[in-house]
N, C-alpha and C positions, 0 to 999 in steps of 0.2 A: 509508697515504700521509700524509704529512706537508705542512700548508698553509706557506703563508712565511713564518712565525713560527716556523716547527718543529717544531710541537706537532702531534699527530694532531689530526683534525677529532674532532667532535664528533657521536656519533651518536645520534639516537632511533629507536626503533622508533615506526613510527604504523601505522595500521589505515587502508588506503584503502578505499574505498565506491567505487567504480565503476558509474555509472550513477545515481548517488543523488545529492537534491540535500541541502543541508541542511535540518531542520527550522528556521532559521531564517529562510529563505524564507521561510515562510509566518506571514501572523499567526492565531493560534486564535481564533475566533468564538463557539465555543458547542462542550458537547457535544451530540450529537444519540441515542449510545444507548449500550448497553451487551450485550453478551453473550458469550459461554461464550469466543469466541476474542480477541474483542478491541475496542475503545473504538471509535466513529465518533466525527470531528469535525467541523465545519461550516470551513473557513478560507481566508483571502483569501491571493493568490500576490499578494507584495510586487510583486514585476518587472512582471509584466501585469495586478493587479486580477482577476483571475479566479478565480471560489469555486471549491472542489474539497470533496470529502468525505474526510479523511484518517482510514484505518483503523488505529487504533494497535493492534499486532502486540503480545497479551500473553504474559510467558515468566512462567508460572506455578509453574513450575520449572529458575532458572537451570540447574543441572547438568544437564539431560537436552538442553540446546541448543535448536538452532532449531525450533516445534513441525512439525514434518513436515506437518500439516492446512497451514499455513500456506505453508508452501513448496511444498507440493500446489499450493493454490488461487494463489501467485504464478506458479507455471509456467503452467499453464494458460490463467491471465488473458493471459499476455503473446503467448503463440502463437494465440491466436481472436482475431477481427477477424469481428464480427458484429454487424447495428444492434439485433439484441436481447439481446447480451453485453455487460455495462457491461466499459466499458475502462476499463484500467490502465495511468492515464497515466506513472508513474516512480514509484519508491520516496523516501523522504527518512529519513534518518538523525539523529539524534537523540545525538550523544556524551556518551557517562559522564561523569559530573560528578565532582569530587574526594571527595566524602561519602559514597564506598564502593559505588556501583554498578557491578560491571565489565565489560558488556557493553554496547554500545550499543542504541537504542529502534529499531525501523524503523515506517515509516507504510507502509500502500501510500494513492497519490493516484491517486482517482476522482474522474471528475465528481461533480458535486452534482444531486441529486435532491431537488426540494421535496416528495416525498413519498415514501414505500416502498409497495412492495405490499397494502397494509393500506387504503390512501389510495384506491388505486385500484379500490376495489370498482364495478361499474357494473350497471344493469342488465340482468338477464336475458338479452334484445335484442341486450347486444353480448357477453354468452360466447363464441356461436362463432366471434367475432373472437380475443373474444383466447385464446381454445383454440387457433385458428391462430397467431397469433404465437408460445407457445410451444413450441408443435410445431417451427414452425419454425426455431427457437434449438433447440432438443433434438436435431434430425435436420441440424442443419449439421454439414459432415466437416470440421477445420480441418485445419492439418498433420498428420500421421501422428505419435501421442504415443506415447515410447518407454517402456517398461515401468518 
C-alpha cells in the first residue's frame, strides 16, 4: 500500500514484549548476588519509588535459547499466589544494543527482601514455626500445572 506520496511505507520489524516493562523503568542500586542462573539486583521503580529485586535472566549460551530452568521458574511464579511464595511482579526487558548482542536481557521483578534465608536463621524455639510456614508453601495446591 502506498502513503500519499506514493511511495510504499516504510517497514521494520521490531520485537514486542508484552507484559514487560522496560529495564529503563527502573534505576539499578546495587548488585545484591550472583549464581549459577542469574544476577539479583537491588532497584528503584522510577514511576512509584518502590525497591524491587530484579533477577537478571543469564543466557549462558545464546544459541540454545531461552534457558528452560528459567522459564520453568517464570511459569510457575506467575500462576501461585501464596504469602510464602515471593511473587512475580512483571518481567522488564532490556533491548540489544547496536555492539552486537542480539537478543534482548529479561529481569523477572520481585519484591525486595532485606535479607535471604541465610539472614533469617532463629533460634531453636521458633523452628517449628517456621517448619510450619514451609510446609505450608510446600503443600499449597495453586492452579492445576500442565505438564
Amino acid at each position: 500500500m502506498a502513503n500519499s506520496a506514493g511511495a510504499a511505507p516504510h517497514r521494520t520489524l521490531q520485537h514486542h514484549f508484552k507484559g514487560c516493562s522496560k529495564i529503563g523503568s527502573y534505576e539499578m542500586m546495587q548488585k545484591l548476588g550472583e549464581g549459577t542462573f542469574g544476577e539479583v539486583h537491588k532497584a528503584r521503580q522510577l514511576s512509584s519509588g518502590h525497591v524491587f529485586a530484579l533477577k537478571k535472566i543469564l543466557m549462558h549460551n545464546e544459541k540454545d535459547g531461552f534457558p528452560i530452568t528459567a522459564l520453568r521458574e517464570i511459569k510457575l511464579l506467575k500462576m501461585l499466589s501464596h504469602e510464602n511464595v515471593l511473587k512475580l511482579e512483571e518481567m522488564a526487558v532490556e533491548r540489544p544494543k547496536a555492539e552486537g548482542r542480539k537478543r534482548a536481557i529479561l529481569y523477572m521483578v520481585t519484591p525486595y527482601m532485606d535479607h535471604d534465608l541465610s539472614g533469617l536463621r532463629q533460634p531453636r524455639s521458633q523452628i517449628p514455626r517456621s517448619a510450619d510456614q514451609v510446609l505450608h508453601a510446600a503443600t499449597f495446591q495453586g492452579p492445576a500445572i500442565p505438564p
